[in-house]
Each structure stands twice: as C-alpha cells, then as structure tokens.
N, C-alpha and C positions, 0 to 999 in steps of 0.2 A: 517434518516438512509442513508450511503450510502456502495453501494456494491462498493471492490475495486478487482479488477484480477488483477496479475502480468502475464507482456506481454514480457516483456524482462528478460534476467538474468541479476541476481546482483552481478555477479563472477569476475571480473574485475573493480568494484567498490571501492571507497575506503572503510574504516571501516567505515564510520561513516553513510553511506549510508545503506551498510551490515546489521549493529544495525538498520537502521530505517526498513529497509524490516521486518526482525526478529519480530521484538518489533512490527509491526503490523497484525503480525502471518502467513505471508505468505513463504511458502517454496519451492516451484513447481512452475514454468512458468502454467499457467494455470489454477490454484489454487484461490479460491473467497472467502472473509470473507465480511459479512456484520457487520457497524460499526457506532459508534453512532456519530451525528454531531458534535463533540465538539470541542474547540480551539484548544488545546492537538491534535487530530487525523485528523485535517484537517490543520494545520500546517504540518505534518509526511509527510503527504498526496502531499502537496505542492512541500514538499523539493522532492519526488522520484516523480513527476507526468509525466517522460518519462520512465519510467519504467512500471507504470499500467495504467490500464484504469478501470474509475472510473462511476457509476452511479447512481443518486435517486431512491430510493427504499420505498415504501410506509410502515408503520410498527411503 
C-alpha cells in the first residue's frame, strides 16, 4: 500500500496530468488517499511524482 498527499497544485497543468491527479482521487493540496501497489497506480504515481509526495504504508 502506498500513501500519496498532493503537495503542489495541479492548476496550471496540462490536462492530462489534471485527469491523472483526479483519477487518483486527489483534490486539495493537502489531501491523502492510500492506494494499492499496482502497475496501473504506480505508473499514475510516476507520471505527477513532483506534485505529491508518496509513502509505504503497512496494510
């Protein structure tokens, strides 16, 4: 599992970055989902990794 918080805004992004923020349920600077390891969401994860900051989470 990893925890991810959005640390920067995605407001001057292009779209396709926008959709990756969205699509991995984050909406608020500040704001934390935890998320399961898979290809899929640690690709997502990759493409915005200056935008959040990410952590292992036991679970």
């Amino acid at each position: 599992m990893i925890k991810v918080t959005l640390i920067k805004s995605a407001s001057n992004e292009v779209k396709s970055v926008k959709a990756t923020v969205e699509a991995l349920g984050l909406r608020k600077i500040g704001q934390s989902k935890v998320l399961q390891s898979t290809p899929a969401n640690l690709g997502q994860i990759k493409k915005i990794s200056y935008l959040v900051k990410t952590e292992e989470v036991e679970g």
